[in-house]
C-alpha distance (Angstrom), angle and dihedral (degrees) to the residues before:
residue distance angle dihedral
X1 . . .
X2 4.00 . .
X3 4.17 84.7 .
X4 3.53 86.0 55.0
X5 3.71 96.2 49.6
X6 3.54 91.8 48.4
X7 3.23 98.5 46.7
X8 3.81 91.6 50.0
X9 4.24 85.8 49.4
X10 3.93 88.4 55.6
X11 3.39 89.4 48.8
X12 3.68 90.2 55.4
X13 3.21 101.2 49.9
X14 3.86 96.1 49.1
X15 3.91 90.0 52.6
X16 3.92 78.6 53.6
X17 3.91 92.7 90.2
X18 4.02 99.4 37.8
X19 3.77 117.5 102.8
X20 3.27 132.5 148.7
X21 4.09 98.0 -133.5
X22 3.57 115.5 32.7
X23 4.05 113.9 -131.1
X24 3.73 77.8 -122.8
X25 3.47 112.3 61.9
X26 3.74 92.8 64.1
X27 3.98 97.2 75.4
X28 4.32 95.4 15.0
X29 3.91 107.8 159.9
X30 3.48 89.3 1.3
X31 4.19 95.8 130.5
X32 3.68 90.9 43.1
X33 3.73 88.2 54.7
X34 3.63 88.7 49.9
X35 3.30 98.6 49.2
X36 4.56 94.8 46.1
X37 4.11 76.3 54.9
X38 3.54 92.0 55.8
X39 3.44 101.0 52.8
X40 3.40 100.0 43.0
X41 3.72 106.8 100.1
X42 3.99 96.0 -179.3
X43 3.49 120.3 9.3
X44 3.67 96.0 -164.7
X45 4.20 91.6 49.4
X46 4.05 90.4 109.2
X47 3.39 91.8 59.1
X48 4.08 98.7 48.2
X49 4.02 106.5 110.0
X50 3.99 91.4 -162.3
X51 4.36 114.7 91.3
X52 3.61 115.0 -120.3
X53 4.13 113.1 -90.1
X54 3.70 120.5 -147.5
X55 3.89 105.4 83.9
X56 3.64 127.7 38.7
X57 4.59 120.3 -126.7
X58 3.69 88.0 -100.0
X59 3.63 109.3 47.3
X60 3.86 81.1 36.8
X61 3.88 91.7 61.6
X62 3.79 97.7 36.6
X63 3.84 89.6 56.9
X64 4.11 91.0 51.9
X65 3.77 83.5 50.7
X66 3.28 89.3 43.0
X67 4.06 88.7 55.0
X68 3.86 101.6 36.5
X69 3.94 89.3 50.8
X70 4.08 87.3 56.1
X71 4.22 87.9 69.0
X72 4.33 84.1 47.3
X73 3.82 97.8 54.5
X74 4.02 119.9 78.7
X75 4.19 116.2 -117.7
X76 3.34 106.8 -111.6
X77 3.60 118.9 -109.7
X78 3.96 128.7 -102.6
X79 3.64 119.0 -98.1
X80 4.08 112.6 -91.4
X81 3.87 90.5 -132.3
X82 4.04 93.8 63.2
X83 3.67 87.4 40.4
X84 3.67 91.2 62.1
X85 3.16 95.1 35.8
X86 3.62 98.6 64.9
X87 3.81 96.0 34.6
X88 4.06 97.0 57.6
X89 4.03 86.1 63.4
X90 4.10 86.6 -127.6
């Protein structure tokens, strides 16, 4: 009898996690799609033949060379006085 019972118990609790529609599938992807929406300031952009106004070719490509030269250049070093500072434990 108590083999039977558990037997019947494990059965029960296996049968736990079968279903035939996941509680998932309803709203799957949902958030990401949500999310592609809400960054998406024109949908039709892609398709818009006429270039972007706001900053003219030359200003455009000294401000890139601007940026990529800012990973080139060393960081400037600390000032001695704070260094000592904080290593004599005053």
């Amino acid at each position: 009898m108590a083999t039977k019972t558990i037997a019947c118990i494990a059965v029960f609790v296996l049968l736990q996690g079968c279903s035939t529609a996941p509680r998932f599938e309803k709203n799957f992807g949902g958030s990401v799609r949500a999310n592609l929406a809400a960054q998406t300031v024109d949908p039709r952009g892609a398709a818009n033949a006429n270039p972007a106004s706001g900053i003219d070719g030359p200003a455009a490509q000294a401000a890139h060379a601007r940026y990529q030269q800012s990973f080139t250049r060393p960081e400037s070093a600390a000032t001695s006085p704070l260094l000592n500072t904080l290593g004599s434990g005053q």
